[in-house]
N, CA and C of each residue as an Amber inpcrd file, in Angstrom:
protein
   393
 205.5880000 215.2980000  82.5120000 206.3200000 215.9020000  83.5940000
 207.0600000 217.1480000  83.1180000 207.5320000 216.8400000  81.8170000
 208.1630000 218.1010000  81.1830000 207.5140000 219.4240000  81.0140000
 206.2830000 218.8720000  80.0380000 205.0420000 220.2520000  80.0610000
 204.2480000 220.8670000  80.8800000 205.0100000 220.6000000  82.6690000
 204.2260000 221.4010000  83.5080000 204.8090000 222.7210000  83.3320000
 203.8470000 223.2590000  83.2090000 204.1480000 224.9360000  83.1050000
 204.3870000 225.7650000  84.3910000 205.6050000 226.4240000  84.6490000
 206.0980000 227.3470000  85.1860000 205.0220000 227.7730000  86.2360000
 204.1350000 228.2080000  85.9640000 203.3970000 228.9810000  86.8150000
 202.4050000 227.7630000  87.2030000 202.5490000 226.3160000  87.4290000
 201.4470000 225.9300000  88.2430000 202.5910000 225.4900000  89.3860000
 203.6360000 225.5950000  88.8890000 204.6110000 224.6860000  90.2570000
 204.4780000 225.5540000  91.4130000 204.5550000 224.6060000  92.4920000
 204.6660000 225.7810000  93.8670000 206.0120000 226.4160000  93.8860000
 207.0200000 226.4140000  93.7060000 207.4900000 226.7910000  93.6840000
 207.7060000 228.0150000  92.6610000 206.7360000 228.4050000  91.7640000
 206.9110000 229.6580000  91.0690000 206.9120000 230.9910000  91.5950000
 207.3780000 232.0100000  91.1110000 206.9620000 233.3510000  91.9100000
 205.8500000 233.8030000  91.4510000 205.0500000 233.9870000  92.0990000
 203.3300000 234.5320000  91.8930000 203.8680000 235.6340000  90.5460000
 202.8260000 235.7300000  90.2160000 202.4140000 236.7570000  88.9400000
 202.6060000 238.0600000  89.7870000 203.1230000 239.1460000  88.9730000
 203.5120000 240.5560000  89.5480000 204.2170000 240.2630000  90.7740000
 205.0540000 239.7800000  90.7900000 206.6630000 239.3920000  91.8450000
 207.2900000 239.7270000  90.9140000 207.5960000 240.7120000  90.2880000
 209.0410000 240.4740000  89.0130000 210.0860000 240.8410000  89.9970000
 210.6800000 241.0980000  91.0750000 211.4990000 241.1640000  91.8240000
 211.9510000 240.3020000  92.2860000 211.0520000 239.1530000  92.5480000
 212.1000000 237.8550000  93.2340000 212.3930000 237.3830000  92.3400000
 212.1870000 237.8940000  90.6730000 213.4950000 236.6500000  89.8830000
 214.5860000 237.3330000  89.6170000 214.9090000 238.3360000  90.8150000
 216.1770000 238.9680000  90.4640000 216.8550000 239.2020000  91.7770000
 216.7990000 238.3280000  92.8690000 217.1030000 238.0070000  93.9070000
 218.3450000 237.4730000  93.6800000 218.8710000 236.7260000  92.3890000
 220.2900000 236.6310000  92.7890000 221.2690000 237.9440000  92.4060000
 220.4910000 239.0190000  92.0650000 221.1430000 240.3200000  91.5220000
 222.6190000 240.4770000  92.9350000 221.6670000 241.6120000  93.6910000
 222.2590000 241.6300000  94.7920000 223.3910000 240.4840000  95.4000000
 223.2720000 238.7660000  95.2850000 224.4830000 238.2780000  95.9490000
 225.1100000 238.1710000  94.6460000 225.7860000 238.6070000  93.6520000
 226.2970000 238.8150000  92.6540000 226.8280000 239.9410000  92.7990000
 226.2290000 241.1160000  92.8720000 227.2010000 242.5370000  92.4640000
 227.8080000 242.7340000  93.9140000 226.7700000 242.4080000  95.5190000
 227.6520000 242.7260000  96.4000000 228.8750000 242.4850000  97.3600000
 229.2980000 241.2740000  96.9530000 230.1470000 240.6640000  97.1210000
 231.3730000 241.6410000  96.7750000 231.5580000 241.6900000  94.9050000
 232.8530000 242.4080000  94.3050000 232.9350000 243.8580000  94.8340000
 231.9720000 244.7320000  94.9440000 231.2210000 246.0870000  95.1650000
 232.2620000 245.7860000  96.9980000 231.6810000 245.2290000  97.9670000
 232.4430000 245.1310000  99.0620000 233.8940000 245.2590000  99.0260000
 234.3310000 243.9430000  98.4150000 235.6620000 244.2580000  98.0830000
 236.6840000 245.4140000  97.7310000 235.7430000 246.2700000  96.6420000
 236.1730000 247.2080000  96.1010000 235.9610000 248.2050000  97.0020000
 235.1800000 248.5160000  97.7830000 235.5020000 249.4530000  98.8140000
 236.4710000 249.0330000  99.8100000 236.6520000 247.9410000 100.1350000
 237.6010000 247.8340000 101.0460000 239.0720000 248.3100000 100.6420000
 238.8210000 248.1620000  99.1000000 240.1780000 248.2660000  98.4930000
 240.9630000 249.6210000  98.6900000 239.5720000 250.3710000  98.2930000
 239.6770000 252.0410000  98.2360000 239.9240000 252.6750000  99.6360000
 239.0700000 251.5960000 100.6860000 239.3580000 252.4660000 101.8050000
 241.2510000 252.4680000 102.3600000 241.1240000 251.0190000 101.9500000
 243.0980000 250.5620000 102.4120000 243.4870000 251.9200000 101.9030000
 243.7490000 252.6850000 100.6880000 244.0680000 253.5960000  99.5470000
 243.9790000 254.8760000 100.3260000 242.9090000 255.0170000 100.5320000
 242.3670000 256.3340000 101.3560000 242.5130000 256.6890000 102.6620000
 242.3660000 255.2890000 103.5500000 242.5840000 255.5380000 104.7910000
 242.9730000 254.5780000 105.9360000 243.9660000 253.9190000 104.8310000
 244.5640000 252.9300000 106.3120000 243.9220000 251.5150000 106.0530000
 244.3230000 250.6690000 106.8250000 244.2190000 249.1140000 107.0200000
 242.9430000 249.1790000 108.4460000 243.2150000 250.2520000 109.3240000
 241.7380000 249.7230000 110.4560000 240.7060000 250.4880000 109.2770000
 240.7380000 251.2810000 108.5780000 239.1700000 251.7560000 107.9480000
 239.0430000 250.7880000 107.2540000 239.8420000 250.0290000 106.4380000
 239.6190000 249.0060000 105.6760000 238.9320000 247.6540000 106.0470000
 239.3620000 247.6090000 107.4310000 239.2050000 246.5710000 108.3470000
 237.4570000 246.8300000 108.4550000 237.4130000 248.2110000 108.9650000
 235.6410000 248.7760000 109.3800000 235.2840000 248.5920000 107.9760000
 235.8400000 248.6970000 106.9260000 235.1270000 248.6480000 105.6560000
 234.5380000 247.0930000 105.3210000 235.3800000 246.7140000 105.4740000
 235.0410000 245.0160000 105.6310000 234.3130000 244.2660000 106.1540000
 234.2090000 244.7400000 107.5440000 233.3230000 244.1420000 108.0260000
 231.7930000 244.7970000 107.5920000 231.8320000 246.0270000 107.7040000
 230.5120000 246.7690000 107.3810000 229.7130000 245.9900000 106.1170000
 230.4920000 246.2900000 105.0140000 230.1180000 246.2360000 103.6050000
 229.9980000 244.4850000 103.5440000 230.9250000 243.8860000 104.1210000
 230.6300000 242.4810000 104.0420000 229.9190000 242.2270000 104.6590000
 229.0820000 241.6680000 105.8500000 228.0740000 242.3560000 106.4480000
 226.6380000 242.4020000 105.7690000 226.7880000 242.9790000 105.2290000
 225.4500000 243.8260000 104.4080000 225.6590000 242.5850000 102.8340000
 227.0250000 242.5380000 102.5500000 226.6720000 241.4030000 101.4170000
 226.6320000 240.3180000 101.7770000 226.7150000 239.8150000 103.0080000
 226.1850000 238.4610000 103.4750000 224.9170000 238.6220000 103.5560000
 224.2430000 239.5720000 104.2310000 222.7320000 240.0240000 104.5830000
 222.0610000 239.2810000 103.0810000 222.7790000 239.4470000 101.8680000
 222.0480000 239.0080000 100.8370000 221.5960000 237.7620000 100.6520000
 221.8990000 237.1840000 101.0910000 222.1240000 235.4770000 100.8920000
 220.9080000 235.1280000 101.5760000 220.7430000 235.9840000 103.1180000
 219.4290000 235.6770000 103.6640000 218.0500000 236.0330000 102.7370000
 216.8200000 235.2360000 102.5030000 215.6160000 235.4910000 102.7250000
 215.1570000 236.6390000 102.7140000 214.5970000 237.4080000 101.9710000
 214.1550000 238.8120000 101.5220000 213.0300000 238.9590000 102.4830000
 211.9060000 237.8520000 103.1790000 211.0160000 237.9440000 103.7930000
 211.5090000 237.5920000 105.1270000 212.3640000 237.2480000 105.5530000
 213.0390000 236.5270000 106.6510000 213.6270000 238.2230000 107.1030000
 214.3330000 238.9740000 106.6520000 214.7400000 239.9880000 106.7110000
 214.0120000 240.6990000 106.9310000 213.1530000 241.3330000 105.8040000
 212.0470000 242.3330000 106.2630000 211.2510000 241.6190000 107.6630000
 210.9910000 240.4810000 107.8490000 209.9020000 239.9220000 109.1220000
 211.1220000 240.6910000 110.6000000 212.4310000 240.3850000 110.5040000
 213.0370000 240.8760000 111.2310000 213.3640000 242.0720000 111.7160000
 213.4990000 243.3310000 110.3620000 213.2590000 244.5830000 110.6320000
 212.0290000 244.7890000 111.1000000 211.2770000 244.4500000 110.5500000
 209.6710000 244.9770000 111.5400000 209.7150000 244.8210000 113.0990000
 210.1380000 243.4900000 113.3390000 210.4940000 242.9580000 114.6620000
 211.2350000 243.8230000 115.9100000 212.6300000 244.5730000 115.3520000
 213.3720000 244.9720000 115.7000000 213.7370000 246.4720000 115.2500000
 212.4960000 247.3110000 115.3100000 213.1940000 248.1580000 114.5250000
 214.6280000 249.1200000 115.1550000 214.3780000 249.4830000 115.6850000
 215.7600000 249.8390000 116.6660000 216.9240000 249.7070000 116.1630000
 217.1560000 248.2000000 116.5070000 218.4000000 247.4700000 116.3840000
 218.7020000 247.6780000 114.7280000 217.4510000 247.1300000 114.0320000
 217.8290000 247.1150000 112.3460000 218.4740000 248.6960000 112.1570000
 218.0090000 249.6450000 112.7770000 218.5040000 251.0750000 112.3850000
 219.8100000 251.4770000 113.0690000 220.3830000 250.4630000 114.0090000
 221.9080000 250.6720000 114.6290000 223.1450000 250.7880000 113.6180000
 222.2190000 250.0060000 112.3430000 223.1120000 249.8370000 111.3740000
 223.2040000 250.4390000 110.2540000 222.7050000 251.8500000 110.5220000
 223.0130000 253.1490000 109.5380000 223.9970000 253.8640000 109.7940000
 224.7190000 253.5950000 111.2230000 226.1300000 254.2600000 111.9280000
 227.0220000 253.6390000 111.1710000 227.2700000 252.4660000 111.0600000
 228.7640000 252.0570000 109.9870000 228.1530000 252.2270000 108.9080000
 227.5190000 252.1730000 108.3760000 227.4630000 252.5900000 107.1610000
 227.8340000 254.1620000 106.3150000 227.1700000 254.9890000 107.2150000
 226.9050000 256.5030000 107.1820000 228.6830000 256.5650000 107.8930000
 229.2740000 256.0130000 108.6400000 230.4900000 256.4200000 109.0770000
 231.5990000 256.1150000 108.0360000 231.0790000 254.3900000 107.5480000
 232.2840000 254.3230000 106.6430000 232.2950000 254.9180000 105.1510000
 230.7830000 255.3020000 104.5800000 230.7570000 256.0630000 103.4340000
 231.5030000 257.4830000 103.5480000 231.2150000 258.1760000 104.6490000
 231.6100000 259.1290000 104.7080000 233.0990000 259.4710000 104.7480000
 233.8130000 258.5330000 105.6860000 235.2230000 258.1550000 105.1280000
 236.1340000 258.0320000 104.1950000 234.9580000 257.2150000 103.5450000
 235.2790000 256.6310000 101.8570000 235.0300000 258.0890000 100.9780000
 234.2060000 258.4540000 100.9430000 233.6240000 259.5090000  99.9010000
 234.0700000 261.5650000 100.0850000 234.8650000 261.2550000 101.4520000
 234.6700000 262.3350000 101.9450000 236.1540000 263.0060000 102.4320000
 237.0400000 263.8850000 102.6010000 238.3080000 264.3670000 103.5100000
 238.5600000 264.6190000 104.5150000 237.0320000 264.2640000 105.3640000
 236.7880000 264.9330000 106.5200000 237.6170000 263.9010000 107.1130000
 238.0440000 264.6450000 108.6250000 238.9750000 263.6560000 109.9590000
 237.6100000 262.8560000 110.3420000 238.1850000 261.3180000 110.4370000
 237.7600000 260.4450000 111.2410000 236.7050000 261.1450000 112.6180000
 237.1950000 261.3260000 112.8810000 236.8480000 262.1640000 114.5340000
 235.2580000 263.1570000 113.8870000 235.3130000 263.3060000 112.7390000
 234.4060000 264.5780000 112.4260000 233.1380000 262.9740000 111.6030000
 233.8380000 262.3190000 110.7500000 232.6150000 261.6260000 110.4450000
 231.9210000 260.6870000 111.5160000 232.9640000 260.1180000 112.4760000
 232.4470000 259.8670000 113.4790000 231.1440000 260.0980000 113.9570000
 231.5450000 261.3080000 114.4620000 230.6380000 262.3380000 114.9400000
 229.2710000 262.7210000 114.3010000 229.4590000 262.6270000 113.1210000
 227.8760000 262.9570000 112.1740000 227.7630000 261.4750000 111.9230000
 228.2840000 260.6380000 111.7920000 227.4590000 258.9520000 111.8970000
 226.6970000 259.2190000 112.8080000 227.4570000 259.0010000 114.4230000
 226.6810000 259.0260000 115.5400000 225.0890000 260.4750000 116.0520000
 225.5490000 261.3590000 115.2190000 224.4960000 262.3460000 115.3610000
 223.1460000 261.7550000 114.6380000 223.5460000 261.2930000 112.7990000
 222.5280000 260.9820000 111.8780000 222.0410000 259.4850000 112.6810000
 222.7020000 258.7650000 113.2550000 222.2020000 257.6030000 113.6620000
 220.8960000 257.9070000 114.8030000 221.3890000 258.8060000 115.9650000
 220.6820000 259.1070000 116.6860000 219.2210000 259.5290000 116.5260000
 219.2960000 260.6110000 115.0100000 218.1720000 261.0950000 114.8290000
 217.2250000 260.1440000 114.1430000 218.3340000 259.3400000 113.2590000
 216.6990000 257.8600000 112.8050000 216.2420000 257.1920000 113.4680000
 217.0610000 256.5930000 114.6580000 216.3460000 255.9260000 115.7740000
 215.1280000 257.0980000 116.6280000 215.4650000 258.3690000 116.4280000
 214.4880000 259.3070000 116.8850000 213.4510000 259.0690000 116.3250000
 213.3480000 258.6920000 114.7760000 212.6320000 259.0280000 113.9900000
 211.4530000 257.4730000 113.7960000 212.5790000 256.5340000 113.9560000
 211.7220000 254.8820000 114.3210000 210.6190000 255.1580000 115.8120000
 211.6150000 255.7240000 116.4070000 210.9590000 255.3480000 117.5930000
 209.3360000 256.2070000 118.0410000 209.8360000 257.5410000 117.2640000
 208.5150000 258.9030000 117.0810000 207.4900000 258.1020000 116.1150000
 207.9990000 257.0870000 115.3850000 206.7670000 256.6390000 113.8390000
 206.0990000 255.1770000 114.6380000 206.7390000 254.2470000 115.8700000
 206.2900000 252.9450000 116.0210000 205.9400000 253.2230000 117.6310000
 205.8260000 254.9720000 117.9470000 205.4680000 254.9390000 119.2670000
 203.8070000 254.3650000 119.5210000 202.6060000 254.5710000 120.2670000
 201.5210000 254.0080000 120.4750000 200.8060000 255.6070000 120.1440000
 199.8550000 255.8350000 119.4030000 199.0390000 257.1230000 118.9580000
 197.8710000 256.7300000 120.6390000 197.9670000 257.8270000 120.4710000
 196.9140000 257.7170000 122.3090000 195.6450000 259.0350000 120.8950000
 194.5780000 258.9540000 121.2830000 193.8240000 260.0020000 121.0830000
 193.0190000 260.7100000 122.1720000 193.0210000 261.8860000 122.0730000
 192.3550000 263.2510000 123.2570000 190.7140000 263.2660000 122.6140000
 190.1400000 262.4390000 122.8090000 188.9690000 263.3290000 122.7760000
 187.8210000 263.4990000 123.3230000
């Protein structure tokens, strides 16, 4: 029972997967990484950015915990929606990283958001051909 080898169990990761044995990477670094922006944003800009920082960044490090294939099956599903969520991100980095007024990163979240959903929606439209 001892000398079954690694790679006949079902449960192994197929040969050339070297990525899923590093699936607990991500719920490891993003957890503290969250935190620490929240920390910076309190620092930089208040208790509500901190608040948006929190939820955003935590958020995205819960996202880790889910299923790497469960996730991607869902973005495919949804692409739209999966891309709603480049606005807090792109809003609160820009916050974080940046001097600009609220009101101004706002504003280029909601512009850059607009144009990727342009850009999902121009790449998963239906190709018709003329000929």
């Amino acid at each position: 029972m001892f000398s079954e080898r690694v790679a006949d169990r079902e449960d192994a990761a197929p040969r050339g997967a070297a990525g899923r044995s590093l699936r607990w990477l991500p719920r490891v670094i993003l957890p503290p990484v969250a935190v620490l922006i929240t920390i910076g944003m309190y620092d930089r800009r208040g208790v509500v950015m901190a608040i948006v920082a929190a939820i955003t960044y935590g958020t995205l490090a819960a996202l880790s915990w889910l299923p790497a294939e469960r996730l991607t099956r869902w973005s495919r599903e949804h692409p739209m929606i999966d891309g709603l969520f480049f606005a807090p991100l792109l809003f609160a980095g820009l916050a974080y990283l940046t001097s600009l007024s609220l009101l101004i990163c706002l504003v280029i979240a909601a512009i850059g958001t607009v144009l990727l959903l342009g850009v999902i929606w121009w790449r998963r439209r239906p190709v018709t051909r003329s000929e």
